[in-house]
C-alpha positions as CSV (number, residue, x, y, z in Angstrom):
1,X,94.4,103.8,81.4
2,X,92.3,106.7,81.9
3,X,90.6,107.2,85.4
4,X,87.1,107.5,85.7
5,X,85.4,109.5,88.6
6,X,82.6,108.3,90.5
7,X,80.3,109.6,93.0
8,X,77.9,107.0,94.7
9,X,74.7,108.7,96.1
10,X,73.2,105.7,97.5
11,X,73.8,106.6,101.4
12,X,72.7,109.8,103.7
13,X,73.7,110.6,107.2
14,X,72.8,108.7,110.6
15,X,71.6,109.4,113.8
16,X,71.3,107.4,116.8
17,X,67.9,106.1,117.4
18,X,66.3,105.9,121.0
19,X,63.4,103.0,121.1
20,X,62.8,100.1,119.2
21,X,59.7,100.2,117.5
22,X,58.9,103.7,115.1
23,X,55.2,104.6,114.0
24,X,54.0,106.6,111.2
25,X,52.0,107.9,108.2
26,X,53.6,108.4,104.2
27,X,51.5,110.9,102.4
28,X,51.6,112.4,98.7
29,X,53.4,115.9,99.2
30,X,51.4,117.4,96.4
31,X,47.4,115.7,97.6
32,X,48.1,114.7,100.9
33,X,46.9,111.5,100.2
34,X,47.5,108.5,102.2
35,X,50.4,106.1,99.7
36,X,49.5,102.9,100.5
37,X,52.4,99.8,100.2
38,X,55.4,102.4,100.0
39,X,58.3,100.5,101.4
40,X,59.8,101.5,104.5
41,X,63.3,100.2,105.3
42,X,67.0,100.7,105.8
43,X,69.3,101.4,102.7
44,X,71.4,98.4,102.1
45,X,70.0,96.0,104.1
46,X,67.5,92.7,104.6
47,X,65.4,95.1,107.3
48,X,62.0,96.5,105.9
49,X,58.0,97.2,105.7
50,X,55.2,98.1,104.0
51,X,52.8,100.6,105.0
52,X,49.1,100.0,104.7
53,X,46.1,100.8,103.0
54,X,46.0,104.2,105.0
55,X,49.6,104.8,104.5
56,X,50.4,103.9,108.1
57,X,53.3,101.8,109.3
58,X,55.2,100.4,112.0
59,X,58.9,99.1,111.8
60,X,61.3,97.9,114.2
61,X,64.7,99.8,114.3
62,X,66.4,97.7,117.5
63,X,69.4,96.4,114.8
64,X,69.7,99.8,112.5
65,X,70.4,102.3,115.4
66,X,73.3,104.2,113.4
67,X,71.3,104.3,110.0
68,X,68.8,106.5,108.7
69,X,65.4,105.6,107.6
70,X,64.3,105.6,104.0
71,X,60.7,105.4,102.2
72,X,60.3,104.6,98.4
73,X,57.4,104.1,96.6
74,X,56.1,103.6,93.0
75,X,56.3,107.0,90.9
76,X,57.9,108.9,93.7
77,X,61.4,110.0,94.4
78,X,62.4,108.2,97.8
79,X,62.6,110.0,100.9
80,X,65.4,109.3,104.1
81,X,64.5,109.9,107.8
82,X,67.4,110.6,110.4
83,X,66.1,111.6,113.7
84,X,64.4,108.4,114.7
85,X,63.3,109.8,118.0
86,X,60.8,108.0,120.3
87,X,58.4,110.7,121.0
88,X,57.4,111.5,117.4
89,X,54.9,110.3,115.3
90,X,56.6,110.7,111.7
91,X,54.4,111.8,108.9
92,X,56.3,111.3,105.9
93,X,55.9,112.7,102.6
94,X,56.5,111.7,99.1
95,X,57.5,114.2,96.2
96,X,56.1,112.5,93.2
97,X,58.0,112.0,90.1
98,X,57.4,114.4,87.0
99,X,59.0,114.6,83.5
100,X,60.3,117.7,82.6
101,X,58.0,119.0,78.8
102,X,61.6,120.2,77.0
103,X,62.7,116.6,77.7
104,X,62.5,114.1,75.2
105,X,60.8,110.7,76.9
106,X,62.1,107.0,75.6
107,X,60.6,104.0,76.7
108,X,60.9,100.4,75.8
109,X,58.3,101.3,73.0
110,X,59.1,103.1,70.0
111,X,60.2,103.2,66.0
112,X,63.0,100.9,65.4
113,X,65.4,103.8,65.1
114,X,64.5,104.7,68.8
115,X,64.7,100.9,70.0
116,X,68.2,100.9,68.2
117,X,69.3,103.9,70.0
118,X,67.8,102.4,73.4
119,X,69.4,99.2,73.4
120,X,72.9,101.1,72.9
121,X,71.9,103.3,75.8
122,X,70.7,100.4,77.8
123,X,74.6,98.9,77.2
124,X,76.1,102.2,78.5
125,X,73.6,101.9,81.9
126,X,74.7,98.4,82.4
127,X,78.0,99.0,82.1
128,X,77.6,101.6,84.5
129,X,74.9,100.9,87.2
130,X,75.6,96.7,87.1
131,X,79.4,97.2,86.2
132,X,81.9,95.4,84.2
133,X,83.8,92.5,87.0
134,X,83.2,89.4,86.9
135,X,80.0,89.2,89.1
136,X,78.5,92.0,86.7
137,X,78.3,89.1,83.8
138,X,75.8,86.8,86.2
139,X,73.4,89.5,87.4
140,X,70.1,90.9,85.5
141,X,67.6,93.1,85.2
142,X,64.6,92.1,84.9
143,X,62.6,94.3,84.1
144,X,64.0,96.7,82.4
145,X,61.6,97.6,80.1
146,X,60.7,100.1,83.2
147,X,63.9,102.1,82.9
148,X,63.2,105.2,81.2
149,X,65.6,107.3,79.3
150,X,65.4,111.2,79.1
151,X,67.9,112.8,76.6
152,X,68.3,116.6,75.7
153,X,67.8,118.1,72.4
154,X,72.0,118.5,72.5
155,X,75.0,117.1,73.7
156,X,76.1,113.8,75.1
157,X,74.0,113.3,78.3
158,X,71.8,110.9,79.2
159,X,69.5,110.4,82.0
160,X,67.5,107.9,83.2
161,X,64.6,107.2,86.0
162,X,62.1,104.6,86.5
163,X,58.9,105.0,88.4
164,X,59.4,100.9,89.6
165,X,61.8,99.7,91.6
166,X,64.5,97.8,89.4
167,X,64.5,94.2,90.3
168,X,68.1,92.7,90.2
169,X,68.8,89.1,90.3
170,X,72.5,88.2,91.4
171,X,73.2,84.9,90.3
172,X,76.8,85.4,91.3
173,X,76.6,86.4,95.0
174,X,72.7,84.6,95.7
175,X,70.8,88.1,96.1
176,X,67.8,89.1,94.9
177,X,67.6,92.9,95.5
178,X,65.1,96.4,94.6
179,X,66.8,99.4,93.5
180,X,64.6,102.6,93.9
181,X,66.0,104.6,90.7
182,X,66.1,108.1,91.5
183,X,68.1,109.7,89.1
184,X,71.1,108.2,86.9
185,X,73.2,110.4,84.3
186,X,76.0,110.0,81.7
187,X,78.5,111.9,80.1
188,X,79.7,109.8,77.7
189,X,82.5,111.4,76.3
190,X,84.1,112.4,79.7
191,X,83.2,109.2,80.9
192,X,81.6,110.6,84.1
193,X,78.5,109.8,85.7
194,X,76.5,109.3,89.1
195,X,73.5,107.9,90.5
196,X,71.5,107.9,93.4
197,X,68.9,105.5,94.8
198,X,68.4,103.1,97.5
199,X,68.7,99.6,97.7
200,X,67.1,96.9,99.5
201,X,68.0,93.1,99.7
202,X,64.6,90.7,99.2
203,X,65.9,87.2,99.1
204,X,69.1,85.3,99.8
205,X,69.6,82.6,98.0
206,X,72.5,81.1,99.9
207,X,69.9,79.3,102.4
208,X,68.6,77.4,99.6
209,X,71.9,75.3,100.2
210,X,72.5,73.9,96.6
211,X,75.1,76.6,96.1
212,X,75.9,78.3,99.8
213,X,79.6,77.4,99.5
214,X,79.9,78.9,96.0
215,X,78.2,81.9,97.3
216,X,80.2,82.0,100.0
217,X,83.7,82.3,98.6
218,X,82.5,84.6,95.9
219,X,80.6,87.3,98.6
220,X,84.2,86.9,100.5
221,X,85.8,87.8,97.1
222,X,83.4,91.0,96.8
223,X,83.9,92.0,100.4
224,X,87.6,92.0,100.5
225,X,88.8,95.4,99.4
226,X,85.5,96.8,99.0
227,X,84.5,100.3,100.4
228,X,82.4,98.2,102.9
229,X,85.2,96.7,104.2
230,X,87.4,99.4,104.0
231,X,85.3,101.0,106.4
232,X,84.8,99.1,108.8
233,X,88.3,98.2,109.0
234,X,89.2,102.1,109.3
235,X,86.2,101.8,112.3
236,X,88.0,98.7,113.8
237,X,91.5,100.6,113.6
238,X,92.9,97.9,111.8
239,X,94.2,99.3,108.7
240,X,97.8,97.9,109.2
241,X,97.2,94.3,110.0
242,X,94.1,94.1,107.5
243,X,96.9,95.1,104.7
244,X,95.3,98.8,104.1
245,X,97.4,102.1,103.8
246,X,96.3,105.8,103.3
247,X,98.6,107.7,101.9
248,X,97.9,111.5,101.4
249,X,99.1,113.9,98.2
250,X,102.5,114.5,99.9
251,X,103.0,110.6,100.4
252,X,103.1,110.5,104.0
253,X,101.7,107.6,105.2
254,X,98.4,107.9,107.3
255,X,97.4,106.0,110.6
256,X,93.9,105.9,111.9
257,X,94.7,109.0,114.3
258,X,94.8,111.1,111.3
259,X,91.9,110.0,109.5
260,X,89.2,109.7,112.1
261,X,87.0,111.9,114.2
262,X,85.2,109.9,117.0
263,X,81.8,111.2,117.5
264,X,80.5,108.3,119.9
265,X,80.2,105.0,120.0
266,X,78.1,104.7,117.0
267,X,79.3,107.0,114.8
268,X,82.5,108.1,113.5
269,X,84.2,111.0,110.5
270,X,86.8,110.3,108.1
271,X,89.0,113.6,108.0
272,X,89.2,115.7,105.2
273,X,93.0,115.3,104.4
274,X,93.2,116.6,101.0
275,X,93.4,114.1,97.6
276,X,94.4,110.1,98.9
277,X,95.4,107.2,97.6
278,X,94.3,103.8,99.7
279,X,96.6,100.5,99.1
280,X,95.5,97.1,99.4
281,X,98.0,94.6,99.6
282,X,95.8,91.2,99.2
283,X,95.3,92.2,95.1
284,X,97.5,95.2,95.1
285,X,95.2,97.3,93.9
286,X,95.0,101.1,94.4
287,X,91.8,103.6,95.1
288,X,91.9,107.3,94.8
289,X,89.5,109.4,96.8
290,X,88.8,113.1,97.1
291,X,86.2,114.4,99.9
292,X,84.1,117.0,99.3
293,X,83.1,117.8,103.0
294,X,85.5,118.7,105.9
295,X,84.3,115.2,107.3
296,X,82.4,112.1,105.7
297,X,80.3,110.3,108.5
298,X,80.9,106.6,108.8
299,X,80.2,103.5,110.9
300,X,80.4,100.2,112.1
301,X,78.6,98.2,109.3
302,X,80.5,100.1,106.5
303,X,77.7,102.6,105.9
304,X,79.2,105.7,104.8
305,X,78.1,109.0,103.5
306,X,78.3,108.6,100.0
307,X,77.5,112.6,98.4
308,X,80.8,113.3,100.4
309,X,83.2,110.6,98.5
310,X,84.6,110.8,94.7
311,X,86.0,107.3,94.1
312,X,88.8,106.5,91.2
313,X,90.3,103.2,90.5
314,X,89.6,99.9,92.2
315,X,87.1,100.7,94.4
316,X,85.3,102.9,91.8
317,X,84.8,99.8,89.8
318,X,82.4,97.7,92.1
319,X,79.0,99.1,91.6
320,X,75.6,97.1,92.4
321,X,76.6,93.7,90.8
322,X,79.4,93.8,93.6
323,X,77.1,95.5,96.5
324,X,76.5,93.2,99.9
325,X,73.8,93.9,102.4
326,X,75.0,95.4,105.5
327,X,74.5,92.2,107.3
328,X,77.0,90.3,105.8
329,X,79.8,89.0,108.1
330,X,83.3,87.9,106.9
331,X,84.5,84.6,107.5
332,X,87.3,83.2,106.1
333,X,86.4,80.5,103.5
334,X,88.2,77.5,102.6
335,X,90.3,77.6,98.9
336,X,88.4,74.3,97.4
337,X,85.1,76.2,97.7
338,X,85.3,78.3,95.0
């Protein structure tokens, strides 16, 4: 079965941050003008804000120390914030988004031949962005009407924005979740594609109760041999007794000396060690990864820098569908929960 690369661009670097509570203004980079409800939060998490009517804002970073800011707003590309210093007022700005003239624009309206070729390209984003598994069949769009695709006048790509956040309703793991769309392109013939963004978890359903159990089992099913929990098993040093293993191109078998650069207590590397294959005994499933840095920053939560990672095979395979806020925490769950 032929592999298909990957590169996630949903994650930057991370500083530490010094006090609890930030301050600041989010401004058009083109006017200068105030952007009033932009969302201000931490990528892959519950944690977030709005800023005001005069762009201002205030946000609380006592539980996100290691991760970097980001600020999204409607018809701008999203912006991320690492030194989260005390002593600075942080004034913020927005680069808004623009079509390119020699591209060719497709919305949700059009002839029927354009309608045909957008529900077609629609398939090929789900498939992509939601993914395929099993939890990929319960979530939707909703509103994807607001997905715009931008096509050249030749060859096979496709590339897509939308000035909205995407609203995603997971049915199978009980999230309700905003993905700010930056940029997402195709190759369809070499099957290879990337997106980057940043996502932010709005409701879990879980406390509703009706379905907590069923929820439970299947987020424990999503964690377990995810890149989430990869990491933070690598962070933990546990790679052996969680049934990992890291084997590099000339199959020597790698231990957590090899593959990690301690930085402090908040942040860690994962070495550059050439082309590697990681092993996960509970479904015996196998990952490739190449990294295109000397070192790919990483820490406790499972937050990794994702421009520095090419993923094939298992891992590759779990895309937003399978994606669980940083504040998740494992637990065991019992068999006759499913």
């Amino acid at each position: 079965m032929k592999k298909i690369a990957l590169v996630f661009v949903l994650l930057s670097f991370c500083t530490i941050a010094y006090n609890q509570i930030i301050k600041g203004i989010i401004q058009d980079q083109t006017t200068n003008r105030p952007i009033n409800f932009a969302t201000v939060y931490f990528n892959g998490t519950f944690v977030g804000t709005y800023s005001d009517q005069n762009g201002n804002f205030e946000i609380d970073i006592s539980k996100n120390k290691s991760m970097p800011l980001v600020v999204s707003a409607l018809g701008y590309y999203s912006a991320t914030v690492s030194d989260l210093s005390s002593n600075k007022y942080f004034r913020i700005y927005l680069k808004p988004k623009i079509f390119e003239l020699n591209e060719v624009i497709i919305s949700a309206k059009g002839s029927s031949r354009v309608k045909r070729e957008r529900r077609e390209n629609l398939k090929y984003f789900r498939d992509v962005f939601i993914g395929t598994t099993s939890n990929a069949q319960k979530c939707e769009i909703t509103n994807e009407d607001d997905i715009i695709f931008k096509y050249k006048s030749f060859g096979d790509t496709i590339t897509a924005s939308s000035l909205k956040p995407l609203l995603i309703e997971n049915n199978a793991l009980g999230y309700k979740i905003y993905f700010y769309l930056d940029e997402f392109k195709l190759l369809k013939r070499q099957k290879l594609f990337s997106y980057s963004g940043n996502i932010i978890f709005l409701d879990d359903l879980a406390i509703l109760g009706e379905y907590t159990k069923r929820f439970e089992r299947r987020r424990e099913d999503a964690f377990l041999g995810s890149r989430m929990h990869f990491f933070r098993t690598l962070w933990e040093n546990k790679l052996d007794s969680s049934g990992y293993s890291v084997i590099d191109k000339y199959s020597n078998k790698l231990n957590c000396d090899d593959l990690i650069i301690q930085a402090d207590s908040l942040t860690k590397y994962l070495k550059n060690k050439g082309p590697m294959t990681i092993s996960y005994s509970a479904n015996a499933s196998k990952t490739f990864i190449t990294l295109s840095k000397d070192s790919v920053y990483f820490n406790e939560s499972g937050n990794f820098d994702g421009l520095g990672i090419i993923w094939e095979g298992e891992m590759a395979v779990q895309r937003i569908a399978d994606q669980l806020p940083y504040e998740y925490s494992y637990r065991k769950i019992s068999a006759d929960t499913h």
